[in-house]
PyMOL commands that place a pseudoatom at each C-alpha (Angstrom):
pseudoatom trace, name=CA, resn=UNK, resi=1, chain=A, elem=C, hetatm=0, pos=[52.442, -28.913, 10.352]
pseudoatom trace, name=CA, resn=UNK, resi=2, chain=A, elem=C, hetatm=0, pos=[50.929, -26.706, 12.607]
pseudoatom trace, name=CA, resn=UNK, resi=3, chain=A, elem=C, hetatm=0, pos=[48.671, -28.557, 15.305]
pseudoatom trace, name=CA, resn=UNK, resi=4, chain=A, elem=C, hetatm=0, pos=[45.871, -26.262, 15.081]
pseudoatom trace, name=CA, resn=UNK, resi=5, chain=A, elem=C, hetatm=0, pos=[45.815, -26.076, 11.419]
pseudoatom trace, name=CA, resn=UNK, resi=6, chain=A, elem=C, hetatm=0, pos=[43.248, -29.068, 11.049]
pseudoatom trace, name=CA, resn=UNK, resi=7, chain=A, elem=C, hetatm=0, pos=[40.995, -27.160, 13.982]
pseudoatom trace, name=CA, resn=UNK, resi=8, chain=A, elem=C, hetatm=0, pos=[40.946, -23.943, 11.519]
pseudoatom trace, name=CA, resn=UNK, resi=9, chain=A, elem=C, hetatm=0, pos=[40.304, -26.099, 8.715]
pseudoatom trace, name=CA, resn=UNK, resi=10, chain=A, elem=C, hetatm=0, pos=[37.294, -27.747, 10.359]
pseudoatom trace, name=CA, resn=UNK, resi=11, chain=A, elem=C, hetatm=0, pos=[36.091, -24.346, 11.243]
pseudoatom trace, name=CA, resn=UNK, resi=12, chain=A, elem=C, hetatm=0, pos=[36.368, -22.758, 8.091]
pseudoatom trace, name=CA, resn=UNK, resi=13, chain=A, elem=C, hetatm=0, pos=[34.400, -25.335, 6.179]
pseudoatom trace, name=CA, resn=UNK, resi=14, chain=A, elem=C, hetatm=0, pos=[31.865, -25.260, 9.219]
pseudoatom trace, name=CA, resn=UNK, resi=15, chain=A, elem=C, hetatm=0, pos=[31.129, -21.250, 8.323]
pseudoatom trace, name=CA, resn=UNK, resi=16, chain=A, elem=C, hetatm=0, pos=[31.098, -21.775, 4.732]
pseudoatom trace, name=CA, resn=UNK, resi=17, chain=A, elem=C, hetatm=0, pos=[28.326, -23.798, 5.357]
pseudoatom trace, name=CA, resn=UNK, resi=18, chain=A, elem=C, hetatm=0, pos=[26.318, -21.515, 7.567]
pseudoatom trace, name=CA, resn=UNK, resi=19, chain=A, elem=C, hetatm=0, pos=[23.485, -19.575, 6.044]
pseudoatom trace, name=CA, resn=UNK, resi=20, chain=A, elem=C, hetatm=0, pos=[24.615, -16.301, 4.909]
pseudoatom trace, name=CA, resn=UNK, resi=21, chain=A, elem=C, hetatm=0, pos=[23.475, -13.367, 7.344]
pseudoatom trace, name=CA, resn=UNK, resi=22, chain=A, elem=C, hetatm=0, pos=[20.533, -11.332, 6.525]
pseudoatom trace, name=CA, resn=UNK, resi=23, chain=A, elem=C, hetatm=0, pos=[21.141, -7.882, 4.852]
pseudoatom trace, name=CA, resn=UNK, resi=24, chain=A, elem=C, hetatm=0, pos=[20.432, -5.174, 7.361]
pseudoatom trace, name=CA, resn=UNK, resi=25, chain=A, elem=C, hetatm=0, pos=[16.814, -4.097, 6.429]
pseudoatom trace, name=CA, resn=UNK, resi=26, chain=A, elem=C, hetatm=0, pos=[16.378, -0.688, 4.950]
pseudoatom trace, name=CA, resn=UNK, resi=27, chain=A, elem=C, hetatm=0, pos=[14.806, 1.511, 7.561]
pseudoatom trace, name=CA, resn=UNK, resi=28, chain=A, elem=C, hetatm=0, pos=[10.453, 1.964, 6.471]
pseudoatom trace, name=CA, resn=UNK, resi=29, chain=A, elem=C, hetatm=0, pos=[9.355, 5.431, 5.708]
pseudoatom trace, name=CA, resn=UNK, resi=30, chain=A, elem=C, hetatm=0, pos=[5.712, 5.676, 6.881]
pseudoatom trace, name=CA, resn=UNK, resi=31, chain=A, elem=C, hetatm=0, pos=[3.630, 6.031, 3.427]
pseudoatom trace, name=CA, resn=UNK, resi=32, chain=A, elem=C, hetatm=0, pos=[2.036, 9.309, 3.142]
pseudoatom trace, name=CA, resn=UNK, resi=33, chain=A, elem=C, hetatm=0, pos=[-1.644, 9.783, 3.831]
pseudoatom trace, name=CA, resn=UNK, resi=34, chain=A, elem=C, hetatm=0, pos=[-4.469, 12.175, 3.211]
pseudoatom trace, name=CA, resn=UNK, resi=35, chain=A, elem=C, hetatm=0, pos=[-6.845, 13.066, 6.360]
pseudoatom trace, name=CA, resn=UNK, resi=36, chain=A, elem=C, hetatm=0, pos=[-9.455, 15.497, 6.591]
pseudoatom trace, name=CA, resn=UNK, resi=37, chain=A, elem=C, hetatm=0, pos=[-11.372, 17.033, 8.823]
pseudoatom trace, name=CA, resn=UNK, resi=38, chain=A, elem=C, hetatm=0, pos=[-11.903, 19.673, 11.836]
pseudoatom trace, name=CA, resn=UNK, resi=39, chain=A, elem=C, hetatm=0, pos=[-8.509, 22.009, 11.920]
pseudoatom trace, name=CA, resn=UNK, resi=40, chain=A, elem=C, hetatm=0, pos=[-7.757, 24.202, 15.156]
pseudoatom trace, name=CA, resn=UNK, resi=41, chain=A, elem=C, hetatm=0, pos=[-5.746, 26.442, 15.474]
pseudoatom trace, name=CA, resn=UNK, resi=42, chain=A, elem=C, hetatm=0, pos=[-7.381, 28.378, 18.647]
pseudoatom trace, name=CA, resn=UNK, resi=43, chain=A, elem=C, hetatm=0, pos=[-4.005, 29.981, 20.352]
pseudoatom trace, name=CA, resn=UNK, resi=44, chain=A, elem=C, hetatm=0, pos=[-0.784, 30.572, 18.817]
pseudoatom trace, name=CA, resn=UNK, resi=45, chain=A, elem=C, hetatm=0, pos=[1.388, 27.268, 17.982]
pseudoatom trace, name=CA, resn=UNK, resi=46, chain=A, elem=C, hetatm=0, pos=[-1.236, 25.138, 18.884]
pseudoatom trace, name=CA, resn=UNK, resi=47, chain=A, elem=C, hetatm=0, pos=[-2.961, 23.181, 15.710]
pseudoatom trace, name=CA, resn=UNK, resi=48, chain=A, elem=C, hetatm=0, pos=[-4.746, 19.932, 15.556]
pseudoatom trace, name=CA, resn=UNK, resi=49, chain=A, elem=C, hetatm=0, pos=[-6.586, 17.932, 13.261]
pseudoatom trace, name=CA, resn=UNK, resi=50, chain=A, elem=C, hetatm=0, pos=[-9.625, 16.252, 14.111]
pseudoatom trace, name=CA, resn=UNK, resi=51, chain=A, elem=C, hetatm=0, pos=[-10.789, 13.359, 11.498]
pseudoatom trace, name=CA, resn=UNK, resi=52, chain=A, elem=C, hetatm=0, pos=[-12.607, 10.236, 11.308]
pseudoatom trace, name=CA, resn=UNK, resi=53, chain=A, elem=C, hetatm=0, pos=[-10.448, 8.108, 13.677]
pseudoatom trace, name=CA, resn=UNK, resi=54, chain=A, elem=C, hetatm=0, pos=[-8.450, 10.947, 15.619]
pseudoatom trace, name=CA, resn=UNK, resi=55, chain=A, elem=C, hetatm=0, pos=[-7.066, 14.172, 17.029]
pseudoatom trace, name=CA, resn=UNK, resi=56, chain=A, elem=C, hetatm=0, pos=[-3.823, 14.148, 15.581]
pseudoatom trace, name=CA, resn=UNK, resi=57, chain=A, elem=C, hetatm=0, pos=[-1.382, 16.968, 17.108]
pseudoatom trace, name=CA, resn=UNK, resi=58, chain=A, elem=C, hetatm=0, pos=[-0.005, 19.108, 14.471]
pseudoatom trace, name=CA, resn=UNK, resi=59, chain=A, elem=C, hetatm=0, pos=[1.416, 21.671, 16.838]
pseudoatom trace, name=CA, resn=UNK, resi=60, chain=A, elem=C, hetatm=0, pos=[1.689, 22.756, 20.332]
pseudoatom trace, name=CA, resn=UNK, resi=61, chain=A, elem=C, hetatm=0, pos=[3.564, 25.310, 21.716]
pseudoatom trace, name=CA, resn=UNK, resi=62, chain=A, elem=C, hetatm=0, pos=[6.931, 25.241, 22.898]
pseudoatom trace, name=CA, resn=UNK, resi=63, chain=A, elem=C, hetatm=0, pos=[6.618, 21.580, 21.899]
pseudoatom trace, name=CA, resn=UNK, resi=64, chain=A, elem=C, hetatm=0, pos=[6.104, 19.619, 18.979]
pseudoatom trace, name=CA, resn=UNK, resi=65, chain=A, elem=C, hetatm=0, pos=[5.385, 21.371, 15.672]
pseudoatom trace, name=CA, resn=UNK, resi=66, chain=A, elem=C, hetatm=0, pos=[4.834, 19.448, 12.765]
pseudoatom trace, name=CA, resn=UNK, resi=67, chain=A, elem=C, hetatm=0, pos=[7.219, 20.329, 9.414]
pseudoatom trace, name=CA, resn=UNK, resi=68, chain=A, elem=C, hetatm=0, pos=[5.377, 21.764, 6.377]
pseudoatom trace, name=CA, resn=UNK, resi=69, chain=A, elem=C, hetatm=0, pos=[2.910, 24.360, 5.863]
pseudoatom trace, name=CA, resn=UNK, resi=70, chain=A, elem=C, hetatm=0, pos=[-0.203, 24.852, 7.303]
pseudoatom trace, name=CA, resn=UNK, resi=71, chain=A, elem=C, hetatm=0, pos=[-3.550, 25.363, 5.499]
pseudoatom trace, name=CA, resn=UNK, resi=72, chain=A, elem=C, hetatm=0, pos=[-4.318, 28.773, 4.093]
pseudoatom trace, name=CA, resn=UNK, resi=73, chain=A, elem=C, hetatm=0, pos=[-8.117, 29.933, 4.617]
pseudoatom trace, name=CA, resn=UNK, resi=74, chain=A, elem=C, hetatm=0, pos=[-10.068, 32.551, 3.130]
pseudoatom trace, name=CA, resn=UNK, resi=75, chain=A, elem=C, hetatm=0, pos=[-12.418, 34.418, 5.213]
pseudoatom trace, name=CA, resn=UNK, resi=76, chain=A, elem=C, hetatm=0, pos=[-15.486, 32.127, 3.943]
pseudoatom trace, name=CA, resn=UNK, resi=77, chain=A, elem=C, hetatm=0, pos=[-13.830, 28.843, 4.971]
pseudoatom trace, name=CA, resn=UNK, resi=78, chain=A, elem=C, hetatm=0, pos=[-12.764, 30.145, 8.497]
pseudoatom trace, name=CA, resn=UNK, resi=79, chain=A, elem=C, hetatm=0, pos=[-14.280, 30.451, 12.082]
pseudoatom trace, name=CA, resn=UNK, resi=80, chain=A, elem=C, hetatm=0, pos=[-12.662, 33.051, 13.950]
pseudoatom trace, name=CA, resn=UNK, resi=81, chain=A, elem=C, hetatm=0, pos=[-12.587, 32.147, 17.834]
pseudoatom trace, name=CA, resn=UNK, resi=82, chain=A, elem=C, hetatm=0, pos=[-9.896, 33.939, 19.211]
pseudoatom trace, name=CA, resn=UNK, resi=83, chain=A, elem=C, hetatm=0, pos=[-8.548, 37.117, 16.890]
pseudoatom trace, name=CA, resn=UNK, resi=84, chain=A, elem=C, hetatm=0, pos=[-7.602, 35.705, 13.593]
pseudoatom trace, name=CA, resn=UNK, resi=85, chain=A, elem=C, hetatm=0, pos=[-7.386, 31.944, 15.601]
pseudoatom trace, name=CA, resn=UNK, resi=86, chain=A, elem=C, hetatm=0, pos=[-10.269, 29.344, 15.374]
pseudoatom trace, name=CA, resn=UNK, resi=87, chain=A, elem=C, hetatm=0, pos=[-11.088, 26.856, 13.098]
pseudoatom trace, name=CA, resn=UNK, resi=88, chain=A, elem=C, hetatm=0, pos=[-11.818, 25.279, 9.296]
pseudoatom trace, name=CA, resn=UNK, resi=89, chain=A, elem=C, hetatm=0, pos=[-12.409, 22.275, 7.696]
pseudoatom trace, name=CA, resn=UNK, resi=90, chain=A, elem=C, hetatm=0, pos=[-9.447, 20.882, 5.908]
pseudoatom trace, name=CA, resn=UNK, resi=91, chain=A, elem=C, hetatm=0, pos=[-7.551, 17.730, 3.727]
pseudoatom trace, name=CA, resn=UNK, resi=92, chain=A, elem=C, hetatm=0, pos=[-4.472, 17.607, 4.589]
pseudoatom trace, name=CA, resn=UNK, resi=93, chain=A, elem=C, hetatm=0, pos=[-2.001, 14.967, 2.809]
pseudoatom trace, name=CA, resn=UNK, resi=94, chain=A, elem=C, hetatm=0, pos=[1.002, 14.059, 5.630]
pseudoatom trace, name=CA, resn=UNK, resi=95, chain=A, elem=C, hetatm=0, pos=[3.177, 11.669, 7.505]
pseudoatom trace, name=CA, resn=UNK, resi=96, chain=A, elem=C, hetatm=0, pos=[1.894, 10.646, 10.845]
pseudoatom trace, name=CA, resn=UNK, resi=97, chain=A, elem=C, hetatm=0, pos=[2.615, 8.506, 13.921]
pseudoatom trace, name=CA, resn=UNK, resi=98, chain=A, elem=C, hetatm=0, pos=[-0.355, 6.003, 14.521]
pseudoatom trace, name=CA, resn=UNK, resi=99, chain=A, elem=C, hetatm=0, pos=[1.195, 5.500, 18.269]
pseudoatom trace, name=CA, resn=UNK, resi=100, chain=A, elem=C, hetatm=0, pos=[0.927, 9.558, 19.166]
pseudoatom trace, name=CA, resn=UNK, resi=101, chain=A, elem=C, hetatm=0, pos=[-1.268, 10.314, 17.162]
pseudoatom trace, name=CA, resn=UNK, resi=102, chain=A, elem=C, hetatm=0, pos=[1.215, 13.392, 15.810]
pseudoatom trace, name=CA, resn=UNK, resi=103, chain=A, elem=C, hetatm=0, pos=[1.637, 14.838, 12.175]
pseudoatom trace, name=CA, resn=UNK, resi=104, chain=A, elem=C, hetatm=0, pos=[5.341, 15.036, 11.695]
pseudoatom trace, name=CA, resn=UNK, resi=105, chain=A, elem=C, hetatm=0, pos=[5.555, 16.702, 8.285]
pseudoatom trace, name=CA, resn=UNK, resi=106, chain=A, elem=C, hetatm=0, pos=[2.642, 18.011, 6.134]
pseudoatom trace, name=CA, resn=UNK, resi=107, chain=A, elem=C, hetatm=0, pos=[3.030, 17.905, 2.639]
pseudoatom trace, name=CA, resn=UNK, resi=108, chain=A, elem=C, hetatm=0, pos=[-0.099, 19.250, 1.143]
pseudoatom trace, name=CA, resn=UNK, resi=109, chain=A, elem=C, hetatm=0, pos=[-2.361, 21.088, 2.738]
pseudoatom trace, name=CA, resn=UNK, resi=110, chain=A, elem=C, hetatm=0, pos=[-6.097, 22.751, 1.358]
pseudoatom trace, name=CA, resn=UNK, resi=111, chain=A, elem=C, hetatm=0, pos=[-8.726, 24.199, 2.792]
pseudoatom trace, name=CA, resn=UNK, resi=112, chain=A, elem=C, hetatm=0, pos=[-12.717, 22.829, 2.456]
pseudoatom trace, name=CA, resn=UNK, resi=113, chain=A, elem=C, hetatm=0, pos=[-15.936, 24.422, 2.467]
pseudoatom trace, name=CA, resn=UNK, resi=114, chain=A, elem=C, hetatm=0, pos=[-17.068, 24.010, 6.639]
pseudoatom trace, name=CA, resn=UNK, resi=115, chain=A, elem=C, hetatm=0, pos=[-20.071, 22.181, 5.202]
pseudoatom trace, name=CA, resn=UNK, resi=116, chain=A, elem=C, hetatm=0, pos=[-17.782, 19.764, 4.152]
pseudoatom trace, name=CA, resn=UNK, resi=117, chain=A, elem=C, hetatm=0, pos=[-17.075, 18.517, 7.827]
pseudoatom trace, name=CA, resn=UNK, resi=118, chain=A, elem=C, hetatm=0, pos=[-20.660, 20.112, 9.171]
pseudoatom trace, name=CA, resn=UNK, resi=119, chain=A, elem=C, hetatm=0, pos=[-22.242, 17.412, 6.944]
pseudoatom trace, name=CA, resn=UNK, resi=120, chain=A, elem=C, hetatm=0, pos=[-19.312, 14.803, 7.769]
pseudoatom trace, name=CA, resn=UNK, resi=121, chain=A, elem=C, hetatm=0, pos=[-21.341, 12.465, 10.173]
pseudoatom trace, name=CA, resn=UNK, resi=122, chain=A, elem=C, hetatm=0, pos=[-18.302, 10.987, 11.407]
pseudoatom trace, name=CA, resn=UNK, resi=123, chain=A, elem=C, hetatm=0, pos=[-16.993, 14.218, 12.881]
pseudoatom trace, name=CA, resn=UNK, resi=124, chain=A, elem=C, hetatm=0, pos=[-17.975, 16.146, 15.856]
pseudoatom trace, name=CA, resn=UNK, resi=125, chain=A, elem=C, hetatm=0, pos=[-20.628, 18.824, 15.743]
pseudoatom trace, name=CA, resn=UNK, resi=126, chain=A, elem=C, hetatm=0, pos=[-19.332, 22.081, 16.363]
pseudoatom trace, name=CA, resn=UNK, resi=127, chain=A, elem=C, hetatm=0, pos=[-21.054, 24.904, 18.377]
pseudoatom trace, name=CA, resn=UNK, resi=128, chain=A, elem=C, hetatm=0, pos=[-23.205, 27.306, 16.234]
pseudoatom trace, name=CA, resn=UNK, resi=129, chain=A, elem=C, hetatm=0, pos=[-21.113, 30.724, 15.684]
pseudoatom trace, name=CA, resn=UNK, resi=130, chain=A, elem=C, hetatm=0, pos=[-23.362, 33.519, 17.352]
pseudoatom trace, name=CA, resn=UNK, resi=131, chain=A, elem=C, hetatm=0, pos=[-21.795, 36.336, 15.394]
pseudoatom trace, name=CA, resn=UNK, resi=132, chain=A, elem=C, hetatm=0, pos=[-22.531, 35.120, 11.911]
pseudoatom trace, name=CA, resn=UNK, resi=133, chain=A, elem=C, hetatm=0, pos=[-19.658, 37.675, 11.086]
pseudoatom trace, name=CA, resn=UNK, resi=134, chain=A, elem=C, hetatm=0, pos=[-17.137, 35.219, 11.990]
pseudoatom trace, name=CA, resn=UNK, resi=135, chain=A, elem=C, hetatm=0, pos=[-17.718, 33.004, 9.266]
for i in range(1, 135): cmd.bond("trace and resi %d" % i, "trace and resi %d" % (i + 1))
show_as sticks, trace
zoom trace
């Protein structure tokens, strides 16, 4: 008989004992959620969205840029600022980082009326337009 062979055999009933290891966990996928509010867009590849709790980055250029499309606005639901950049009230439904307060990927996105976030007391007041022609 081998002399270790009662060593192995203590050790093998020793593991089938043991609790069976945990099954890695599944990596999370942050749930989807819907926030609305101000949206800026006031220089090429820079966006933001400014709701009840933050300003959440959407894009900035040469750096981050969110996935997914971008509101559309019709001329009656957006401020001009800056050529054809400025600013609109907007839902957008998307996956965020709490920590950096980024978008990563929008998945819906819809303009409002601007009254909609003018009337929103929760959101900052924006600046009166002197050329009415910009809304």
């Amino acid at each position: 008989m081998n002399p270790l062979a009662p060593a192995v055999l203590a050790l093998a009933a020793l593991a089938a004992c043991a609790p069976a290891q945990a099954a890695p966990r599944a990596p999370t996928h942050p749930a989807p959620v819907t926030r609305c509010g101000w949206f800026d867009n006031p220089t090429p590849g820079n966006a933001w969205l400014t709701d009840r709790q933050a300003q959440w980055v959407i894009g900035v250029q040469g750096g981050h840029q969110a996935d997914g499309d971008w509101p559309d606005f019709p001329d009656d639901k957006w401020v001009s600022t800056n050529g054809h950049h400025g600013y609109g009230c907007a839902c957008l439904r998307v996956i965020d980082d709490p920590r950096t307060h980024e978008i990563r990927r929008i998945l819906r996105a819809r303009p409002r009326p601007l009254e909609a976030c003018e009337r929103d007391p929760a959101l900052p007041r924006r600046h009166p337009v002197a050329d009415s022609a910009q809304r």
